[in-house]
N, C-alpha and C positions, 0 to 999 in steps of 0.2 A: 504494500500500500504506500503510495505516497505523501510528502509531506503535505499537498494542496489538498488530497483527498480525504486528510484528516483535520485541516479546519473546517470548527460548527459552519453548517451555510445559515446566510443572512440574508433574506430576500433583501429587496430597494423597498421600504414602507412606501405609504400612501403621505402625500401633504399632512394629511389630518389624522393620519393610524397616531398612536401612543407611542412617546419613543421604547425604542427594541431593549434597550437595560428594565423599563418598568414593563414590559409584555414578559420579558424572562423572569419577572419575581412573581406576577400574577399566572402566569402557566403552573397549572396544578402539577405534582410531581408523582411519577407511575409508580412511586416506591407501596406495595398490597397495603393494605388496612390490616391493623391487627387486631384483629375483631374480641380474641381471647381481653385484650386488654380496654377495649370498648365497653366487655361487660364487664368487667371492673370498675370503671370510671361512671355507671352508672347506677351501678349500684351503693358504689362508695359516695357519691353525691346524694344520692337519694336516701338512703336509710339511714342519714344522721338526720333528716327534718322528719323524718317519720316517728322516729324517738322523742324527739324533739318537741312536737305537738301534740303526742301519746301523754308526755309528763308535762305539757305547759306551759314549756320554758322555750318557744321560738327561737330565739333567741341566740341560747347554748347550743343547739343544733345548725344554725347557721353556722357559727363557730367551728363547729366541727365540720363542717363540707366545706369552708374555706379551707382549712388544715385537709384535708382530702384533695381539695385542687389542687394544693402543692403538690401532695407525693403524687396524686396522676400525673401533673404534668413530668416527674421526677423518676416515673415508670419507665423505665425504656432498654433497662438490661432486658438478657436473655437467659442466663444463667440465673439459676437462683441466688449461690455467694453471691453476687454481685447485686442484686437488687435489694440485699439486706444494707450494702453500705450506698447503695445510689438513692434511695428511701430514706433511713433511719439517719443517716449523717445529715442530710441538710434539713432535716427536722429539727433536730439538735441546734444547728445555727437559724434555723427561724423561731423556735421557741426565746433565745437569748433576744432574737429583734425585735421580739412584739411585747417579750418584756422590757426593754430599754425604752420603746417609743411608749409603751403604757407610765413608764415613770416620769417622762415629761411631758405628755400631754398636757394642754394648756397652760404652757411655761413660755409661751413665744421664743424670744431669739435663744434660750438654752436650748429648743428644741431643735431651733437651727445650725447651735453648733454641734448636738451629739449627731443627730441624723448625717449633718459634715462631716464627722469623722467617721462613722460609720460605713460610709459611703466608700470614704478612703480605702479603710480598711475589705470594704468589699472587692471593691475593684480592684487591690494585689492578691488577695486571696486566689481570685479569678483565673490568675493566670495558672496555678499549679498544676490542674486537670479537669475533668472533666463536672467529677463528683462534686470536687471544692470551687467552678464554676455557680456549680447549683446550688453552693452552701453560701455562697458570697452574694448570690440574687435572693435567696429566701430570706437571710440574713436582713438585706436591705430592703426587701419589700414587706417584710412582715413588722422591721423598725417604723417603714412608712404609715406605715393601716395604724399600728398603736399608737403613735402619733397624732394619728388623723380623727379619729374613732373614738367616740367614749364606750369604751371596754368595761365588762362587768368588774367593779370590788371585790374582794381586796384584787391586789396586782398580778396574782400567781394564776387566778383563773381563766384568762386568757390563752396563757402559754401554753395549761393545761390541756386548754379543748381542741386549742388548733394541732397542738402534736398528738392528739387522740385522732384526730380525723388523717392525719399524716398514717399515722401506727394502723389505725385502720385498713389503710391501700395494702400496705405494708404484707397484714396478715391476708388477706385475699391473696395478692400474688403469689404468697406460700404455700397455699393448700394444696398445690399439685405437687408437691417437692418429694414428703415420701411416697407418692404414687410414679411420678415421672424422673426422680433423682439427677442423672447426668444425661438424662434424655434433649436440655438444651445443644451440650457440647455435641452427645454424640453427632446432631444433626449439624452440625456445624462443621464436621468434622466431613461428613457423608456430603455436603454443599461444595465443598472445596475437591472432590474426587469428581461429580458432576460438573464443577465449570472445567476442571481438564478436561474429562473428558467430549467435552462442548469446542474445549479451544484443540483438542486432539484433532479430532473432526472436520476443524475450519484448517487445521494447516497445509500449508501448500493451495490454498483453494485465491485466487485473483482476489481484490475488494478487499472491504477492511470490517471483515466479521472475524478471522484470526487476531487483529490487534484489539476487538473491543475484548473477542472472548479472554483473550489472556491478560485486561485490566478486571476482567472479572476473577480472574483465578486470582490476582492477586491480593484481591479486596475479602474474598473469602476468605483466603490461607490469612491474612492479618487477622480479620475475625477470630478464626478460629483460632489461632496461636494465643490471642487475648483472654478468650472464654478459656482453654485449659492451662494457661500459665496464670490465670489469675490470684490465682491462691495457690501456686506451684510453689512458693518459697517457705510456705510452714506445712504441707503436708506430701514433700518428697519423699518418695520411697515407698511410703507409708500407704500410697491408693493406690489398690493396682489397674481401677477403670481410668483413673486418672494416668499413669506410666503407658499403657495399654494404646489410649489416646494418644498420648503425647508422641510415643512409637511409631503411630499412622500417619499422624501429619508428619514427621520426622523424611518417613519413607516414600513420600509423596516429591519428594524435594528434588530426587535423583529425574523424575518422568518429568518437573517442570522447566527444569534443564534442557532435556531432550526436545522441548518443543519446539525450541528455537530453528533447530538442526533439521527438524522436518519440516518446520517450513522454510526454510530458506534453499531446501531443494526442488520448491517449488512442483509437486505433485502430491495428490491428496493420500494419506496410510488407508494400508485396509482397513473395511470397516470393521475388524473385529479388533480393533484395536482399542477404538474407543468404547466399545460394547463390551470389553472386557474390565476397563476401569472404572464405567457403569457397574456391572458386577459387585467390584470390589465395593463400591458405595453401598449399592441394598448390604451387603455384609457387614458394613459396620456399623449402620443405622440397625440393622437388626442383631449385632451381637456376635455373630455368625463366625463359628472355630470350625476345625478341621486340619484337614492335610496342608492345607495352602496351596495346591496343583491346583491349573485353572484347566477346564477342558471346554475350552472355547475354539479350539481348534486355527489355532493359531497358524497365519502361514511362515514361510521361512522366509526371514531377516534377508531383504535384498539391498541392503546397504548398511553404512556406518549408521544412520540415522534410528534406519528398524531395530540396528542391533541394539543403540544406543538405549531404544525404549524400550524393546521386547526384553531385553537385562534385567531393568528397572522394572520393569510392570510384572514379574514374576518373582523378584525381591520383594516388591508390593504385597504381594497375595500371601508369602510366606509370613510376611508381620503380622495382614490383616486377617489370617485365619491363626495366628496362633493364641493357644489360652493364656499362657502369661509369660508375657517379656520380661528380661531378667532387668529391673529396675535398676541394677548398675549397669547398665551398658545400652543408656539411653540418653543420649546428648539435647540438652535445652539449646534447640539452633538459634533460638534469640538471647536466651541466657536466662536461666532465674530469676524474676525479680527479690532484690535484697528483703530484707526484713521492714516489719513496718516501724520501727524506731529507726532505722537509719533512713527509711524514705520520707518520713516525718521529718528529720535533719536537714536532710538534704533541701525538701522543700521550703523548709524557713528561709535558708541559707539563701536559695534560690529568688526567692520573694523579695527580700531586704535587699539585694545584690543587682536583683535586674533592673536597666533602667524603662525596658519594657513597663514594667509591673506595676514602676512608679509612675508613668508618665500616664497609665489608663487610669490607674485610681487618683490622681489629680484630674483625671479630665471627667470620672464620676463625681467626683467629691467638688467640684467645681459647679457641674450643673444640678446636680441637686441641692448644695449651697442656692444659687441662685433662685432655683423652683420653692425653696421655703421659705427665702428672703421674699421675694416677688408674692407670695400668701400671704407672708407675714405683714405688707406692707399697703395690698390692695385687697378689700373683700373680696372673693373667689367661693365660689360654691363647689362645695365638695372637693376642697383644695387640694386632698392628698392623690387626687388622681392624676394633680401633675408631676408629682414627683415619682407615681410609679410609671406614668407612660415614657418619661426619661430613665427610668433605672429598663425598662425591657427594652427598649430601645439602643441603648447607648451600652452592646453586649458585642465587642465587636467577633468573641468567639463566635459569635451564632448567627453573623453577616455581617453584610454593607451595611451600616451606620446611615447612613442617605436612603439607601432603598429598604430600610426597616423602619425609618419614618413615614417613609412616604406609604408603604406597605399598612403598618398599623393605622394612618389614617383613613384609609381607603377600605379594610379591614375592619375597623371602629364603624365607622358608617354604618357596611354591611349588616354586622351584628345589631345594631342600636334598629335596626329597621325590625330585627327580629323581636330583641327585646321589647320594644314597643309594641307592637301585639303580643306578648306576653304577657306586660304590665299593665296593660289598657284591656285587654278581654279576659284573662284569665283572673277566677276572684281567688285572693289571698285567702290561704288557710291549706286545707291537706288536697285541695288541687296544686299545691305546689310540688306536692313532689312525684306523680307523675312527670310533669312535666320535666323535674330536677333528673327526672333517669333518662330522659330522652335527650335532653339541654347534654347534661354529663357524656352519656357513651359519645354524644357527637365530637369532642373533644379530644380523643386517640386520633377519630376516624379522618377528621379533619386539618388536625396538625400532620397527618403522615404525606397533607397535600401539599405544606408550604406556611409561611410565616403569616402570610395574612386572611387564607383559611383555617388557621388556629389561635387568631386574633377576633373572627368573627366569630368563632366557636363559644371563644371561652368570656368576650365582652356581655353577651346576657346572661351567664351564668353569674361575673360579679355582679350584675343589676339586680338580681333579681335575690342575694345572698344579702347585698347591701339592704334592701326594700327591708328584708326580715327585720334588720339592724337599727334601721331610718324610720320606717314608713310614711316614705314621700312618694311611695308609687311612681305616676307616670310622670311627675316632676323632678325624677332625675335624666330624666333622657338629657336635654336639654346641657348640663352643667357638662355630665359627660364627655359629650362632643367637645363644649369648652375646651377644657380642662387638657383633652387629649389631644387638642392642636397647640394648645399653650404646649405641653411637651413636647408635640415633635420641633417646633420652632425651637424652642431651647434647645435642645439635644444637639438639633443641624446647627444652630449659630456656636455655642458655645462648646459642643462636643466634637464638633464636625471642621465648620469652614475657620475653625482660629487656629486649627492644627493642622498647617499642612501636609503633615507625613498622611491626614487621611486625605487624599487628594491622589495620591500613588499607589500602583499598583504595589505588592511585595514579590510581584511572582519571579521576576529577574532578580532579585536577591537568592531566592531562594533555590530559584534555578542553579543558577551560576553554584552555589553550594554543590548542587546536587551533581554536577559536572564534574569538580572536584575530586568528588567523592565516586565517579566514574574513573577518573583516572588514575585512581588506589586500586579501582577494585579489577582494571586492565594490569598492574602489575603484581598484584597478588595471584591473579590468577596463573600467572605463566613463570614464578619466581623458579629460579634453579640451584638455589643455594641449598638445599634441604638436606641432598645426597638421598640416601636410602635408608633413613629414619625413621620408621612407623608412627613413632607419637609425633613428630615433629609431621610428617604426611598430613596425619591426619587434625593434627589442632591448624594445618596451615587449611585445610580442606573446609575445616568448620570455620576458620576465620574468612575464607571466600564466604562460604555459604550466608553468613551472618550482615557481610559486606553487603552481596547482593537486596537479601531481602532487606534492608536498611537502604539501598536506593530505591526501590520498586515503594516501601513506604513512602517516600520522602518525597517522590513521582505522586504518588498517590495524593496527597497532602496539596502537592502543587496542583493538580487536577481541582480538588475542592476548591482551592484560594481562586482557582481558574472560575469554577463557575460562581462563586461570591463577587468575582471580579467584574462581571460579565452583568450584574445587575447595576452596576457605577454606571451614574453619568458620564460622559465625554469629561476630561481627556483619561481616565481613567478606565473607563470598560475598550473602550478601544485600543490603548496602547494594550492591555493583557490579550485581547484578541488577536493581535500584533504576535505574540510570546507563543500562539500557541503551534504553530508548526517547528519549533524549537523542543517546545517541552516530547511532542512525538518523536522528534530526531535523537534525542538522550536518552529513550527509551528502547528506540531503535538498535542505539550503539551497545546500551547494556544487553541485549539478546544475543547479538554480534559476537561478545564479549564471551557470554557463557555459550553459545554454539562452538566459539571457537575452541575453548580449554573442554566440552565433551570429544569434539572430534580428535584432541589431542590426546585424549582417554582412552579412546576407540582406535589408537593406532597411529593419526597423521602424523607428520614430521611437528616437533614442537619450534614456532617461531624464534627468531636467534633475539640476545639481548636486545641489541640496538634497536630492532625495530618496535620491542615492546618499549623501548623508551623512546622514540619518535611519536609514538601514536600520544602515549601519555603528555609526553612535553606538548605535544597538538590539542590535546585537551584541555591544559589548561592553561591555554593561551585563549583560546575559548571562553574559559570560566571566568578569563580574566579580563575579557573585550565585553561578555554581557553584566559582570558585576560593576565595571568602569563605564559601561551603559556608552560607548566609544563606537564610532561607525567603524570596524573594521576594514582594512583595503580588500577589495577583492580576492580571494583564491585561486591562485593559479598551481594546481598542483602540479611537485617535481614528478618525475617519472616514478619514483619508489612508491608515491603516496596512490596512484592509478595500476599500479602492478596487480594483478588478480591472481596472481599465480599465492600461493601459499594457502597456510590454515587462517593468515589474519588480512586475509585478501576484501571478504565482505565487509570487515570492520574498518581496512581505510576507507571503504568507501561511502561507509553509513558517517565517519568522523570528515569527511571532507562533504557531503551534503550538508552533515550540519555547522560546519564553518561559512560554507556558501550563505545557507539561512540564517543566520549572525551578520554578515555582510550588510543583509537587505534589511533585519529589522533594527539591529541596535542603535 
């Protein structure tokens, strides 16, 4: 496939269409509905107002389905370990927020400065990960509401109901755990044998359904390496469903090597090739022991290519059918993660240190400073919803800053049209909570579409929790909308257009890394210093291994920033569109890379030094024209770098395409 054939197409709009960055955030996104977690979120919304009108107390059960929207929205592991700490931990940090904003409510500008530092503090938190993400928004949104809100007396029962309603989600998502146990991973496990064998299928085939299929392989195998390494650092050894797994993915690694090799001979493998790694999938979703002989009726290996996988895919079978792998002689290909007091360490260290970390949380801590000062100084109805529509907003893990404004405003509407016939037809009382179970499951279904379909999801679920709280009925439409353009205005001015770094793309930083780290993993691959060392073979073998899948992440990552990118207005979604027949050429050259050190496996002559240190020094001249963002001069390549003759013949000439496209966009 070529590099033109892999930029997105963009039709020419119409004078009057929508510009093409705001059509790319309003296109719903194909990613299935999780319907399992649908009925969750409706029932968890619904049956705290059921309780709640049973004993009297509206009120407290409002309370508690707000504490339940968090942990839905906080729902999104797949593994069970992990949705105990994607759940239960940012409960904990919004418990401490809603008790802090309940202590100074109605203290005016002290509210203003703890909710300030708060904010701070939310915003470096943020960068850690994923989980302390969501501990650093619940943190800040649940400081906002106590703030906002007068909360029932004494101070504690707040915290109390909203992490009940948290804990609540919490215990639903569990229930399947001693029925289904590692039934997330193994599936996760059986997903990543499916897209090989998908991208097996597409190789050698014209078009660019081999290089989609093998960004999908890559995206599972991260998955799944995530799901069974999750908790790989305190129960090593010790699981053998967990070694067993870790085996499989392990064994997968030598076949997604191979694919490179078959497609770049450009004809399609038999079809029992893929059909046999299909196989291998139903067996491990099912459990499936035995001999490990596959009687798929394999034909004979008509080249390095077949040989290279028919090898592997019979190694395969012998892991994935055996009962139990000897749990010493199973290598962590990404590596263990350490313990949690030293990742705890790390991460402080990390937080305090980065100027990342500091520069977000000043720019949260800046605009919601402003969003309380601006309440505190002009009457505003229903004031605190300006300060959360700038803390959801101004998330830049979770997009474009610009196009999550303009998103939630567009998003706010939608919803408020809903909520408005909820609040205007439907009578208050235990008609609320049907509707709370229909309002709630919509909320999985419709964040799985996009930010501003789970903007309009979740906008008359807060109306109508608020109403409980208020009872101003159809007169909070109104303030709403306010309140939620007053935030995105702030957000864009004061979070957005005063900081020009958000004005630029990151993807050519990041790129340019990623190149880098291409031209490591070209001389790793082909080192000849080793001699005939077994341990030393084999830790150089797993330190490629480890190499590679740390680009194909970091590929992966830049893909994302790519389509976050892509929702920016000009001059920002365009230069990344600019990047993206680049980020394919890096890609290109790592497959190059690993085809060539298989075929070196399988027999060919291994390339002489110098040329594996030509290509590299060509690399990162490269890394170093698009991280200096410098027009390169044109390529004229010497004869050595056009020579096809050799094992690393394909790779000059995936490294001199992509110098060519450096030329044109930098």
């Amino acid at each position: 496939m070529s590099t033109e054939q892999a930029r997105p197409e963009r039709s020419t709009p119409h004078a009057l269409a929508p510009p093409s960055w705001l059509l790319e955030g309003l296109r719903p996104s194909s990613a299935p509905i999780p319907w399992a977690a649908v009925v969750r979120a409706g029932i968890a919304l619904a049956a705290p107002l059921a309780v709640g009108f049973a004993l009297d107390e509206p009120e407290y059960g409002a309370l508690v389905s707000m504490g339940a929207l968090s942990g839905v929205m906080a729902d999104t592991a797949d593994a069970y370990r992990m949705r105990v700490y994607n759940i239960a931990v940012p409960q904990l940090f919004g418990a401490v927020g809603v008790a802090l904003g309940t202590l100074v409510y109605g203290h005016g500008w002290l509210a203003v400065a703890v909710l300030t530092l708060v904010a701070l503090v939310s915003g470096m938190i943020s960068s850690i990960g994923q989980v302390a993400s969501v501990s650093g928004l619940l943190l800040l949104l649940n400081a906002v509401v106590g703030a906002g809100l007068a909360m029932p007396r004494p101070w504690w029962i707040a915290p109390v109901l909203l992490s009940a309603g948290g804990l609540f989600v919490l215990l639903l998502s569990l229930l399947g755990w001693p029925v289904r146990g590692r039934a997330p991973e193994r599936a996760a496990v059986a997903a990543t044998y499916r897209a090989l064998a998908d991208a097996l299928a597409a190789a050698g085939t014209p078009g660019p359904a081999y290089e989609e299929r093998r960004q999908t392989v890559t995206q599972t195998l991260n998955h799944a390496y995530d799901l069974v390494l999750a908790r790989r650092a305190r129960v090593h050894g010790r699981s053998p469903s967990l070694v067993r797994m870790l085996a499989q993915l392990n064994v997968i690694i030598p076949m997604v090597e191979a694919a490179p090799v078959a497609h770049q001979r450009g004809r399609p493998l038999p079809p029992e090739i893929p059909a046999a790694v299909r196989e291998l999938a139903v067996a491990v979703e099912e459990e499936r022991t035995g001999t490990g002989e596959l009687d798929l009726g394999l034909p004979a290996p008509s080249g390095p290519s077949e040989r290279a996988i028919e090898s592997a895919l019979r190694h395969a079978a012998a892991i994935v059918h055996a009962p139990d792998p000897d749990p010493y002689n199973v290598d962590d290909r990404l590596g263990r993660p350490a313990t949690l007091r030293i990742r705890a360490r790390h991460a402080v260290r990390d937080v305090m240190l980065s100027g990342d970390s500091w520069r977000y949380g000043l720019r949260l801590a800046l605009c919601i400073g402003l969003a309380q000062s601006l309440v505190s100084l002009v009457e505003v109805e229903r004031s605190y919803w300006v300060a959360l529509t700038v803390t959801f907003v101004l998330k830049p893990d979770f997009g474009s800053v610009f196009s999550r404004a303009v998103l939630r405003a567009v998003g706010t509407a939608v919803g408020l049209v809903l909520a408005a016939g909820v609040l205007g037809e439907v009578p208050r009382g235990w008609w609320d909570v049907p509707v709370m179970l229909v309002l709630g499951a919509l909320i999985p279904a419709f964040s799985a579409k996009g930010y501003a379909f789970q903007t309009a999801a979740i906008t008359p679920v807060i109306l109508l929790l608020s109403d409980l709280l208020n009872h101003q009925g159809f007169d909070l439409i109104r303030p709403r909308l306010m309140d939620s353009l007053i935030g995105c205005a702030i957000a864009l001015v004061a979070g957005y257009l005063l900081w020009p770094e958000s004005w630029r793309t990151r993807i050519g930083d990041r790129l340019a890394d990623t190149v880098d780290d291409a031209a490591r993993y070209v001389e790793r691959s082909f080192r000849r210093d080793l001699g005939d060392d077994p341990d030393a073979l084999r830790a150089a073998r797993v330190s490629r291994i480890q190499a590679r899948r740390r680009i194909y992440r970091d590929l992966s990552s830049v893909r994302s920033e790519f389509q976050r990118a892509l929702t920016e207005p000009p001059p920002a979604g365009t230069r990344a569109a600019a990047w993206w027949p680049l980020v394919v050429a890096v890609e290109r050259i790592v497959d190059a890379t690993t085809a060539a050190r298989v075929r070196v496996n399988h027999g060919a002559e291994p390339p002489r030094p110098e040329e594996v240190e030509r290509i590299a020094a060509q690399l990162r001249e490269l890394a170093s024209e698009v991280r200096d963002d410098l027009a390169a001069l044109p390529v004229r390549p010497r004869p050595e770098d056009t020579d096809e003759e050799g094992v690393l013949g394909p790779l000059r000439q995936e490294v001199v395409a992509a110098r060519a496209i450096a030329s044109d966009q930098v």
